[in-house]
C-alpha angles and dihedrals in degrees: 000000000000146000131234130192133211140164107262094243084071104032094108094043097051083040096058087045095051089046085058100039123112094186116181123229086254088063098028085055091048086049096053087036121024096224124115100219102229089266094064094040089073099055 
């Protein structure tokens, strides 16, 4: 689980892309952490 904050102006439209979104872990664990594992930094 995570949690995310914007700004309200945008709240729909981050809802409906998170609706839509197929993250990775990879992605999923930057998000939760904000750090890119040595893998990903490569890319």
């Amino acid at each position: 689980m995570c949690a995310l904050m914007v700004e309200a102006e945008v709240l729909r439209g981050a809802q409906s892309l998170l609706a839509q979104a197929e993250l990775t872990d990879a992605e999923l664990d930057f998000l939760a952490t904000g750090h890119l594992s040595c893998d990903d930094a490569r890319e």
